[in-house]
N, C-alpha and C positions, 0 to 999 in steps of 0.2 A: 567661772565653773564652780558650780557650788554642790556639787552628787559628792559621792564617797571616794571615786577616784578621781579626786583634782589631785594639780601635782603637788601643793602645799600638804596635805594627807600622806602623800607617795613618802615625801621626803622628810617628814615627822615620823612616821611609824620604820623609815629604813636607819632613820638617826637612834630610835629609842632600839632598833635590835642592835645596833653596833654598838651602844652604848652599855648593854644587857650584856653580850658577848665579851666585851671588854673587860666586865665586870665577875664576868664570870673565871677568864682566864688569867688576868693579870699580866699579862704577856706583852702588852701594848703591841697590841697586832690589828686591831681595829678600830681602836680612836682615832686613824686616820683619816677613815673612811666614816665615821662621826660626823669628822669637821668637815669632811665635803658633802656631804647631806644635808648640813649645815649652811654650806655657802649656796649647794645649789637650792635651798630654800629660798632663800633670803633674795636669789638671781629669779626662782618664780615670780617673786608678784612685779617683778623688771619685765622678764621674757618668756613668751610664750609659749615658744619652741619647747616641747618636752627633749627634741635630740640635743637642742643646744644647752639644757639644765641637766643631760645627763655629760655630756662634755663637759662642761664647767663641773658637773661632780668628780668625774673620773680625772682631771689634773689637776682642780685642788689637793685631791688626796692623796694624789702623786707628789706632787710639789712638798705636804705638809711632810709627808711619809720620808722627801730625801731630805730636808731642811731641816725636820726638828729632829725625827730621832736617832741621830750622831748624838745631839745635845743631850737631847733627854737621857740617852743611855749613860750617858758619860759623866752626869749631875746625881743622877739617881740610883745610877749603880745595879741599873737594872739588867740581866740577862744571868748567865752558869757563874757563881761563886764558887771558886776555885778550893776546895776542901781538902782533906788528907794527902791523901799521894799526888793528886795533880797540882796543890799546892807547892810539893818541891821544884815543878818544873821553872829554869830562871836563876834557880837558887844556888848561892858555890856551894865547894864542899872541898876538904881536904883527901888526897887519897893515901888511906892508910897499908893496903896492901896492893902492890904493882900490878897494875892494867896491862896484860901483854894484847897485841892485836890479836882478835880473834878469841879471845880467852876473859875469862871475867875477873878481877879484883876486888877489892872493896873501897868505897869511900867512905866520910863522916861528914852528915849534911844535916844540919841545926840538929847539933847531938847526938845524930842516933849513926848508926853501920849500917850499910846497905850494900850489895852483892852490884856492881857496875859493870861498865861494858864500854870501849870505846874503839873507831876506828883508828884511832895511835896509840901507840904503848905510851903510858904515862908513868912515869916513876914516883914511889914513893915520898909522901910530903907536897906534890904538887899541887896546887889551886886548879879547882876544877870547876866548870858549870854545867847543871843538869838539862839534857835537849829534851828529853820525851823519858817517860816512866811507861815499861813494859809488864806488865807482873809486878812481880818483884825488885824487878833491877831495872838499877836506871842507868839511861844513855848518857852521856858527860862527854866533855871537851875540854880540852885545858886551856886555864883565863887566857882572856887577852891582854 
């Protein structure tokens, strides 16, 4: 097949927009589907079948999509960098003024005083750790 839509054409111009999109967003959300444009290129000049070159596209990019980016994320540190306030979440903290149930306190977490909140009373001077940042005031637990 040699016109404008063989599937070698299909599968070049669908690699070069996920390639663009990819490039566009930085998100690795479609160099998956890249690499299976890619392979189901490569399965054309094998097999003929356009259904079975879109099958081999659509679980390669399945397959590359579960397999590599766990990795990828996890190497490259790619996705929400955790910045200002939702950086405390994780973090201890001492409580400086007593957490009654139902009522707010205060803890001290890397330096600073912050207005808390927990479902136990926590007494003063205990080790704490922050669950979830609301506002202002952060949710805490007492260490384990």
């Amino acid at each position: 097949m040699n016109n404008i839509f063989s599937p070698q054409i299909i599968w070049v111009v669908l690699m070069i927009i996920f390639v663009v999109v990819e490039a566009i967003s930085l998100g690795l959300t479609s160099i998956w589907f890249a690499f299976g444009a890619l392979i189901a290129l490569i399965s054309s000049y094998f097999i003929d079948s356009f259904i079975i070159q879109v099958t081999i596209f659509v679980i390669s990019s399945i397959a590359a999509l579960y397999f590599t980016k766990p990795l990828v994320k996890k190497y490259l540190k790619v996705g929400r960098e955790r910045t200002n306030v939702d950086s405390l979440i994780g973090e201890n903290g001492v409580v400086v003024k007593e957490i009654k149930k139902y009522e707010t306190g205060q803890v001290k977490v890397k330096g600073q005083i912050w207005t808390a909140y927990s479902e136990d009373e926590i007494e003063v001077g205990t080790d704490v750790t922050v669950e979830e940042v609301k506002g202002v005031r952060l949710k805490v637990r007492k260490e384990e």
